[in-house]
N, C-alpha and C positions, 0 to 999 in steps of 0.2 A: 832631750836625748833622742837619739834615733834609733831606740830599743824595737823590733819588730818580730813576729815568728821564723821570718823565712827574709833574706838580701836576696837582691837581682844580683848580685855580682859580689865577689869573694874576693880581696886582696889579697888577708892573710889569713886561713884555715883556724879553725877553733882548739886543734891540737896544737897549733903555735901560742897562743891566749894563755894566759896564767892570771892577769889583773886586768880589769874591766872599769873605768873611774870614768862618771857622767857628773852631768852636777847635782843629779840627783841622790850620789853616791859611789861607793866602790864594793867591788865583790870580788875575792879572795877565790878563785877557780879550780887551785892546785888540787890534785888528787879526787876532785869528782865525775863521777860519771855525767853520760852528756843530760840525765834529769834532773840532776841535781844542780850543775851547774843553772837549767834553764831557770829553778826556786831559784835561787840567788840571786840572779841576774833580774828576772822580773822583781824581785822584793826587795832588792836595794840598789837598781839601777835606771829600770824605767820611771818614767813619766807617773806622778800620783794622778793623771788625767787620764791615764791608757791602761793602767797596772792589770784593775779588773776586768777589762777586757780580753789584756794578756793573760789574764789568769786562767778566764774563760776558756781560752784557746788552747792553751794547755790541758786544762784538763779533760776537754771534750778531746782532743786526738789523744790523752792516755785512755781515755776509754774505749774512743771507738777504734782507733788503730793499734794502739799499743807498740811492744819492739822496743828498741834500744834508741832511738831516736822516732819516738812520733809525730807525725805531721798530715794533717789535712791540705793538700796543693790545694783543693777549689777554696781553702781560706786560707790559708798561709798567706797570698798575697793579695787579700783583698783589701788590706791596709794600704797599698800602694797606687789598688784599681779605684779606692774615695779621693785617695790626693789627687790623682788625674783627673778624678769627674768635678769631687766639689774645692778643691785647694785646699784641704783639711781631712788629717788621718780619721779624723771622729769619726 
């Protein structure tokens, strides 16, 4: 799956989204807010290789940022800046 905190580029917006199916699963989106949505989506759609990572990342920007959508930019996309260095999100 290419479950990540943060896309370089946005097709279609997260208020268009209702069902999210990876192979790793599906997640039933309707009616959540955007944190709850993120639990869902890491807990039965990302990668069982990355989850706790995702987890990680989560819960470190609810704590340290917090808001209605939290996010760390200097790690949001640091899953992007390994692919480019080593060719592997790890």
């Amino acid at each position: 799956s290419r479950i990540v905190p943060m896309v370089t580029h946005v097709d279609v917006t997260d208020h268009d989204v209702d069902v999210i199916v990876t192979e790793h699963g599906w997640a039933d989106l309707r009616g959540l807010s955007p944190r709850e949505r993120a639990k869902e989506i890491i807990e039965k759609c990302s990668s069982p290789e990355y989850r706790d990572e995702l987890w990680s990342y989560f819960d470190e920007a609810c704590r340290k940022v917090g808001g209605h959508i939290p996010h760390i930019l200097s790690k949001a996309f640091s899953f992007h800046e390994r692919l480019m260095k080593t060719g592997s999100m790890k």
